[in-house]
DRENMITI-829302 format. One record per residue (C-alpha): x, y, z; residue in one letter. Coordinates in steps of 0.02 Angstrom, whole numbers, always signed. Layout:
<site><x>X</x><y>Y</y><z>Z</z><type>A</type></site>
...
//
This chain:
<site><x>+0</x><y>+0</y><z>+0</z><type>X</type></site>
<site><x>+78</x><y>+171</y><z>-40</z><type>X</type></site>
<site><x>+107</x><y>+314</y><z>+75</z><type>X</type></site>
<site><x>-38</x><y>+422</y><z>+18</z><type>X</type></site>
<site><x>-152</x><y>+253</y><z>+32</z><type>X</type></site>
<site><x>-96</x><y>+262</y><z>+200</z><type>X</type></site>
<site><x>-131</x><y>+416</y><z>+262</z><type>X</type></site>
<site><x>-318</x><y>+417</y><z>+169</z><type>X</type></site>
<site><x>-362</x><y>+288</y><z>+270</z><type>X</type></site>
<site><x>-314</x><y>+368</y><z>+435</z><type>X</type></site>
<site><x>-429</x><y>+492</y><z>+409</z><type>X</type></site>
<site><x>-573</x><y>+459</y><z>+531</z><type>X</type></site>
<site><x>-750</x><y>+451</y><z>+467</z><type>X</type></site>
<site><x>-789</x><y>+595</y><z>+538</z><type>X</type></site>
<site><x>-685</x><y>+687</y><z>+479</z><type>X</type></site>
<site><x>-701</x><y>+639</y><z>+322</z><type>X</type></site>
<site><x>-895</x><y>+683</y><z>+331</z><type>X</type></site>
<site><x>-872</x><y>+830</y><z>+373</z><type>X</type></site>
<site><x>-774</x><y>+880</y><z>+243</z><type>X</type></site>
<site><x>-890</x><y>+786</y><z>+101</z><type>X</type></site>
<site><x>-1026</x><y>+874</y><z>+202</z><type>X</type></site>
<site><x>-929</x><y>+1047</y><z>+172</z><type>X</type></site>
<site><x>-913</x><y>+1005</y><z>-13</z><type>X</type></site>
<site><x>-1100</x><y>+951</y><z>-26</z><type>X</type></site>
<site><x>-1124</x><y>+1145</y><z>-57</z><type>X</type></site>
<site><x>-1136</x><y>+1179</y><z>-245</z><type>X</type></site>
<site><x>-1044</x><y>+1351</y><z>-229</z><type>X</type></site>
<site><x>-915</x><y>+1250</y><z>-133</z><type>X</type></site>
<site><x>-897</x><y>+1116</y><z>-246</z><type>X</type></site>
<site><x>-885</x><y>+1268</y><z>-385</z><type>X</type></site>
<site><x>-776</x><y>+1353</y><z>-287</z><type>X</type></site>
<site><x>-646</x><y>+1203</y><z>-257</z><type>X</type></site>
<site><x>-663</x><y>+1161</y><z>-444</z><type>X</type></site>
<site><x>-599</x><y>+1347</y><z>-496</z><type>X</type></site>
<site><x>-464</x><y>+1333</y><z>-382</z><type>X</type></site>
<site><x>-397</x><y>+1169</y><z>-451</z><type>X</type></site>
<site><x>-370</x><y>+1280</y><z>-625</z><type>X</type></site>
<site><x>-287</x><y>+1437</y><z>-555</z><type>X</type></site>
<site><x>-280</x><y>+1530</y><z>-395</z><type>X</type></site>
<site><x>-420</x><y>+1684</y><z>-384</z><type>X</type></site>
<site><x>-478</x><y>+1820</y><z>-280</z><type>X</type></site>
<site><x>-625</x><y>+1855</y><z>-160</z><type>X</type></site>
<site><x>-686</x><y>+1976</y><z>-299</z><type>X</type></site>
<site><x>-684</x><y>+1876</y><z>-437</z><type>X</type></site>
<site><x>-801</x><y>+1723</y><z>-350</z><type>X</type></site>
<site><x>-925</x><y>+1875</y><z>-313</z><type>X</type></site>
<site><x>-920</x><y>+1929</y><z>-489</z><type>X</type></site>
<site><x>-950</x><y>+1714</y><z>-556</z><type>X</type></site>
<site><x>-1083</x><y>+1659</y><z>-427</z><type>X</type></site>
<site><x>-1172</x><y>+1844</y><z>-404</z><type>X</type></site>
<site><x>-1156</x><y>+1845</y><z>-217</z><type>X</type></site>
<site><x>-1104</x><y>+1949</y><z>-73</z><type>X</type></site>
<site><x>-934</x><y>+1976</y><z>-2</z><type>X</type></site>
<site><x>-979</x><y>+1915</y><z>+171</z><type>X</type></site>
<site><x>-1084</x><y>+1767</y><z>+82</z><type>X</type></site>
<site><x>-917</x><y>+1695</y><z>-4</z><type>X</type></site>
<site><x>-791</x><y>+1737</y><z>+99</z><type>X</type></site>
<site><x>-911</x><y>+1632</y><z>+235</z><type>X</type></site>
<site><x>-874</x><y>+1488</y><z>+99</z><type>X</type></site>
<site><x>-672</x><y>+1533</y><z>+76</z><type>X</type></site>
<site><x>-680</x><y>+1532</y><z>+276</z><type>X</type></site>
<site><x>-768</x><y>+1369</y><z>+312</z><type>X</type></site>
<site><x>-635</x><y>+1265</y><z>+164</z><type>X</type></site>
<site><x>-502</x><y>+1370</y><z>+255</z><type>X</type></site>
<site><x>-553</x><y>+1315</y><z>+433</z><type>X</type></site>
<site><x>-545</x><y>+1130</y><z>+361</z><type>X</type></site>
<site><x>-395</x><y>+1161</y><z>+271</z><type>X</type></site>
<site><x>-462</x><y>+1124</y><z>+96</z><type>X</type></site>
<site><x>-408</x><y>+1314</y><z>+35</z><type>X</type></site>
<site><x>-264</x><y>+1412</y><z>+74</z><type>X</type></site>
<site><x>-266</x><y>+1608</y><z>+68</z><type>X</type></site>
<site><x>-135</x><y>+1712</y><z>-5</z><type>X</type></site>
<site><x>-112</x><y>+1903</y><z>+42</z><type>X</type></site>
<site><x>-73</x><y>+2025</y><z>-102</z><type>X</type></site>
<site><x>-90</x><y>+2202</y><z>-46</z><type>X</type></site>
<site><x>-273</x><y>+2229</y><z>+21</z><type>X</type></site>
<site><x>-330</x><y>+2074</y><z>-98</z><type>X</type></site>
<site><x>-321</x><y>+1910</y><z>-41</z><type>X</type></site>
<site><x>-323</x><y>+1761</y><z>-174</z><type>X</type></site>
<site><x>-371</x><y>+1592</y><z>-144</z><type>X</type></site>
<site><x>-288</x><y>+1423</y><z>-198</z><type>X</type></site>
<site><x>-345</x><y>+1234</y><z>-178</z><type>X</type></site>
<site><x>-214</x><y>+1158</y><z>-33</z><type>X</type></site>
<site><x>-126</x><y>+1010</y><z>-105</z><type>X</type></site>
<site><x>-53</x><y>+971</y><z>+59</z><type>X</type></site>
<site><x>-225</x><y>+964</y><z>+147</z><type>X</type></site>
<site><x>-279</x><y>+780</y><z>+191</z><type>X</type></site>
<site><x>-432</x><y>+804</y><z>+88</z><type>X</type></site>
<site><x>-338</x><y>+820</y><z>-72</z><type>X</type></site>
<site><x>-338</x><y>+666</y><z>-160</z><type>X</type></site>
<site><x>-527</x><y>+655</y><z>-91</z><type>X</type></site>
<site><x>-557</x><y>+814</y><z>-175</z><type>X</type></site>
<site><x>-449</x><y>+771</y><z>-340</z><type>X</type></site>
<site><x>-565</x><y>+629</y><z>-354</z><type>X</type></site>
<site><x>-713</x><y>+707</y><z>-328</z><type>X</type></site>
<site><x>-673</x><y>+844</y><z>-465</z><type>X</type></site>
<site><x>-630</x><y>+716</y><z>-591</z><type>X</type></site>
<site><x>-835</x><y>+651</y><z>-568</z><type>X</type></site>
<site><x>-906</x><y>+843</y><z>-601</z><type>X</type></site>
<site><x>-916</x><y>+972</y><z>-738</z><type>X</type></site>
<site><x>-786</x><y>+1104</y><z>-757</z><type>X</type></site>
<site><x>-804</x><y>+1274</y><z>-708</z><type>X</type></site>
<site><x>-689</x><y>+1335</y><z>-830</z><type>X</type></site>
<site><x>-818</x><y>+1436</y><z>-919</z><type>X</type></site>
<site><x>-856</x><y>+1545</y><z>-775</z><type>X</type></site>
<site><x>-676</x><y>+1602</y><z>-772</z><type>X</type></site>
<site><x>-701</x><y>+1612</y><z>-966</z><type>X</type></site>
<site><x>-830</x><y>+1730</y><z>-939</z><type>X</type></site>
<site><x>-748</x><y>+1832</y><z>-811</z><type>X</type></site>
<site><x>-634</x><y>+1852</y><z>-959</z><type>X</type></site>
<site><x>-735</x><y>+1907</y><z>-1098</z><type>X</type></site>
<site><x>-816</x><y>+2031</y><z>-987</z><type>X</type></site>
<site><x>-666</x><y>+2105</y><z>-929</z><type>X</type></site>
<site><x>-672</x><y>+2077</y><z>-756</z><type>X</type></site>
<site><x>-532</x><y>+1919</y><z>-723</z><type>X</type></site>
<site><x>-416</x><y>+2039</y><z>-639</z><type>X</type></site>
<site><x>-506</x><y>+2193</y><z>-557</z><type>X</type></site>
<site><x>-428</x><y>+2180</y><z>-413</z><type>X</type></site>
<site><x>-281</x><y>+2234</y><z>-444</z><type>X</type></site>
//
């Protein structure tokens, strides 16, 4: 069994329930997806799901808590990645390979202009 077997199966149930319970969240699930193509900012997710600060970065906060995401500080911005060192990640890597990408929502921030404007 290899090392990354391993240490998947000394996850406990719980925990892992609670973090398939976090991703049960379609703007979660959206979220991680995006972040397994490029990092982005707390702007940009308001722009692609048509939400509230406070309502995403509750999301960004809750993967963070669980160690799914992984902040990064850039002046007054802060940009978001998907951890590849969290325990969850080859959960997660699974998981994405089972939905539909997101890609066109980034796409979209594109055409429209608005991929970087927080910068």
């Amino acid at each position: 069994m290899s090392e990354k077997d391993q240490s998947l199966k000394e996850l406990s149930l719980i925990d892992v329930a609670s973090a398939l319970k976090l991703l049960g969240d379609k703007t979660r699930l959206a979220i991680v997806s995006l972040l397994s193509e490029q990092e982005c900012c707390v702007c940009e997710f308001v722009e692609i799901f048509n939400m509230s600060q406070p309502a995403i970065s509750q999301h960004l906060r809750k993967m963070r808590d669980l160690g799914i995401v992984k902040e990064q500080k850039k002046g007054q911005w802060v940009f978001y990645s998907l951890n590849n060192e969290s325990d969850y990640y080859e959960i997660i890597k699974d998981l994405l390979k089972r939905i539909p990408s997101q890609r066109e929502k980034i796409d979209g921030l594109d055409e429209r202009g608005f991929r970087i404007i927080c910068d």
